[in-house]
C-alpha positions in Angstrom: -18.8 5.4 2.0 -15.6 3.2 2.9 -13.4 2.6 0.1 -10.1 0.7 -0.1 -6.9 1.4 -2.7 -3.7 -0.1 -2.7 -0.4 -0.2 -4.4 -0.5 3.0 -5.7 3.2 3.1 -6.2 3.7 6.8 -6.9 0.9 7.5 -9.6 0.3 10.3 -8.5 -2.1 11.5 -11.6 -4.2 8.1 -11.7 -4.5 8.5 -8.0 -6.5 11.7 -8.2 -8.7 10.6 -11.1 -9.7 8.2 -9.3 -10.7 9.5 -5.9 -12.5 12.0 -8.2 -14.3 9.3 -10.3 -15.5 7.8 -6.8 -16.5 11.0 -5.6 -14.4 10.8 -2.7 -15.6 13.7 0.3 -14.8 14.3 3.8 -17.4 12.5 4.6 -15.7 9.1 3.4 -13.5 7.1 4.7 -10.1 5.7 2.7 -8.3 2.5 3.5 -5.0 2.5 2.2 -3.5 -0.6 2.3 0.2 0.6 1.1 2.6 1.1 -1.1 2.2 4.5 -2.0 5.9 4.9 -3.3 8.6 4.1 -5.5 8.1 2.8 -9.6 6.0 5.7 -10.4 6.7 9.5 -11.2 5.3 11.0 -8.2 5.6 9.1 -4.5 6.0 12.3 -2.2 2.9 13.9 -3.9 0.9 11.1 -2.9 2.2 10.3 0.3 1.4 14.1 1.2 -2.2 14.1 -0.2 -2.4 10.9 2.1 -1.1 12.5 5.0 -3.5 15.5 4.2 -6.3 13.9 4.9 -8.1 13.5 8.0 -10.2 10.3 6.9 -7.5 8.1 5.2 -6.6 5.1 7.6 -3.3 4.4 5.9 -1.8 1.1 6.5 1.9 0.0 5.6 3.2 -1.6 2.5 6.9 -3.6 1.6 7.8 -0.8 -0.4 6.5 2.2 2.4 8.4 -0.2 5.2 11.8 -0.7 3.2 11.8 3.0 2.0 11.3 4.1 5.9 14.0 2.4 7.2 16.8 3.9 4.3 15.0 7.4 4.9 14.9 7.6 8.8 19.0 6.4 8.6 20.4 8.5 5.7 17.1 10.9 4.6 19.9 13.7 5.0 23.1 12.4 3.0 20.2 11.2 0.2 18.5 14.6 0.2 21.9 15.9 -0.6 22.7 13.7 -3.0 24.8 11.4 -1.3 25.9 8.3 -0.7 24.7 6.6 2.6 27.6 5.0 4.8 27.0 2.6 7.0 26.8 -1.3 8.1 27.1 -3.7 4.6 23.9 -4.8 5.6 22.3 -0.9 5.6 24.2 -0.2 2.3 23.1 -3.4 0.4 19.3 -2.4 2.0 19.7 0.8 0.1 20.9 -0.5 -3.1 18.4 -3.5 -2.7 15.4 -0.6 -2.5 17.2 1.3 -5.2 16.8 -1.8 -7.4 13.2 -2.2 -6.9 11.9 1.0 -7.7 12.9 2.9 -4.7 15.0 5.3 -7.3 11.6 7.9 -7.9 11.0 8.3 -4.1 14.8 8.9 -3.7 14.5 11.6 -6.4 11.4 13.0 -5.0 12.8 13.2 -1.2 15.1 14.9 -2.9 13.4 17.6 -4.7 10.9 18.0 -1.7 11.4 20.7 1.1 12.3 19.5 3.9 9.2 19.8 5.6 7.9 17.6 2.8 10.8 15.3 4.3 9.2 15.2 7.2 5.4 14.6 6.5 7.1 11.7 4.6 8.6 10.2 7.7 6.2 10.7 10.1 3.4 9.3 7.5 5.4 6.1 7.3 5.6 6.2 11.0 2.0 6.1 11.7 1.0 3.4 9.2 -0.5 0.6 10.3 0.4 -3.1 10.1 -3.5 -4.6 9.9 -6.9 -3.1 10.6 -10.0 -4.3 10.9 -13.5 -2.5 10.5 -17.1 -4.0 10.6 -19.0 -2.4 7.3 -22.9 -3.3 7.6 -22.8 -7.6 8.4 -19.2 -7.7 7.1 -15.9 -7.7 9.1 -13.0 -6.8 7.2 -9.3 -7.7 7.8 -7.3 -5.4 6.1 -3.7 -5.9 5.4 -0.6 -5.4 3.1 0.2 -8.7 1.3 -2.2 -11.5 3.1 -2.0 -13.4 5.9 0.8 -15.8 5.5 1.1 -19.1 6.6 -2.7 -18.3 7.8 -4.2 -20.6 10.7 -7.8 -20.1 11.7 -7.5 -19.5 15.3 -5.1 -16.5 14.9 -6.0 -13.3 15.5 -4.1 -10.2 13.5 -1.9 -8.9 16.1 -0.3 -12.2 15.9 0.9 -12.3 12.2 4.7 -11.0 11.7 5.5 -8.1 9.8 7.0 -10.4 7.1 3.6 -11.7 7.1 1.4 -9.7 6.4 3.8 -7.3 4.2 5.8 -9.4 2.5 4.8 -13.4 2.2 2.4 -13.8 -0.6 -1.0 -15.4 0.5 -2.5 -18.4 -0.7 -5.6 -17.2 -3.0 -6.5 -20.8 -3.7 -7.3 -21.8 0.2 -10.3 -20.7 2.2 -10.6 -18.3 5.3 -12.5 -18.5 8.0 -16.1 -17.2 6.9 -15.9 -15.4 9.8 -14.2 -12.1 7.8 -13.1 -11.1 4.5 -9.5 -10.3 4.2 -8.8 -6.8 2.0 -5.2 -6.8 0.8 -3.0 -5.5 -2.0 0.5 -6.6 -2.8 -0.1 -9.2 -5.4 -1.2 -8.3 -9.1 -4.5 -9.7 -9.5 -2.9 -10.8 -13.6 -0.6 -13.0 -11.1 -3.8 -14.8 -8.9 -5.7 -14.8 -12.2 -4.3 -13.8 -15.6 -8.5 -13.3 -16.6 -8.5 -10.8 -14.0 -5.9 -8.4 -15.0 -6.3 -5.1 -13.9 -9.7 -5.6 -12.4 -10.2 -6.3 -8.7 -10.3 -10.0 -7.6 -12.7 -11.9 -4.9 -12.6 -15.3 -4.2 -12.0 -17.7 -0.8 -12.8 -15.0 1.4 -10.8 -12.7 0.0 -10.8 -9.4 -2.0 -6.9 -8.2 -3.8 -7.2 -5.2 -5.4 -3.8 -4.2 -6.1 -5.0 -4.0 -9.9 -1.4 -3.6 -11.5 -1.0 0.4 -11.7 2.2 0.2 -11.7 2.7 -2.4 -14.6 1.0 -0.7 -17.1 -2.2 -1.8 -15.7 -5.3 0.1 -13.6 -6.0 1.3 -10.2 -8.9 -0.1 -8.2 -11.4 1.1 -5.7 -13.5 -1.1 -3.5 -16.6 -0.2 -1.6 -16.9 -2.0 1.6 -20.4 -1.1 1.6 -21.5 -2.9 -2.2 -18.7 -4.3 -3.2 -18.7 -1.6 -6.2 -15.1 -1.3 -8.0 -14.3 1.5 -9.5 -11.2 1.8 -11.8 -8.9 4.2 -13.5 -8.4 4.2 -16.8 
């Protein structure tokens, strides 16, 4: 089976449920479609089960990409508690991630051996801006947060990172037919407030970042069915 998970955002504990409710073997295959730090408890355990794991195809998120950068720079002075120095910008990107959650992967780097450290590094390193994968008659362009300011005749590799992991798509517009775009990102309570915590499809697309981290569920989609699985 192919499933997809996103935005798991440090849960750690719902993580596992669920890639035990789904059964998940090493005969599977797991599209991650980022963020697996920062808000909740546990970001370096997940990051290491993902990094574990010979059939995860993991694939970068804001919060991955903005905790990478402060890492790779000052991963040292943080791990021992300090301060980073460095440009204004680089300082005001630290205290920008701090502000949005990036304060549980910063005490988990700092708790983790530094081998842990370096999984953690190298995991964000070889994350992925977009993949794609043909599942029985269905192509599937996976990304982050959409494809923003989508045209038609644009092929992945030409999106920006801002692109696909930042900009916010448009879930009211339709994509080509010719694929169906996987992506996280976005709450589905903020496409449709009927649809919180539950996995939304619509215009070509399938969001699935089901709002763990608010409170909310985690979501698994099978690219084979279209079966979503949740937890709790």
């Amino acid at each position: 089976m192919h499933w997809a998970v996103s935005d798991v955002h440090g849960c750690y504990e719902q993580y596992r449920k669920l890639l035990e409710k789904i059964h998940f073997s090493p005969s599977d295959t797991l599209y991650f479609l980022g963020d697996a730090v920062d808000r909740g408890p546990e970001p370096m355990k997940v990051v290491l089960d993902l990094a574990s794991r010979d059939n995860v195809v993991p694939l970068l998120g804001n919060h991955d990409w903005l905790a990478w950068q402060v890492l790779r720079r000052f991963g040292e002075t943080i791990a021992q508690g300090g301060l980073p120095k460095g440009t204004p910008e680089e300082v005001a990107q630290y205290y920008f991630w701090r502000k949005r959650g990036g304060q549980t992967t910063i005490d988990s780097y700092r708790r983790a051996a530094p081998s842990q450290r370096q999984i953690m590094l190298e995991y964000f390193a070889r994350c992925k801006l977009w993949h794609q994968v043909r599942v029985g008659d269905t192509l599937y362009w996976m990304v982050h947060a959409g494809l923003g300011d989508y045209a038609p005749e644009r092929p992945p590799a030409s999106y920006t990172p801002r692109q696909l992991l930042i900009q916010r798509d448009d879930y009211t517009s339709p994509l080509s037919p010719d694929f169906t775009l996987l992506s996280g990102h976005t709450p589905t309570a903020v496409i449709d407030p009927g649809c919180a915590g539950r996995i939304w499809q619509g215009n070509g697309r399938v969001a699935i970042d089901c709002g763990i981290s608010h409170g909310l569920t985690l979501g698994a989609y099978s690219l084979e069915n279209g079966q979503c699985v949740y937890f709790p």
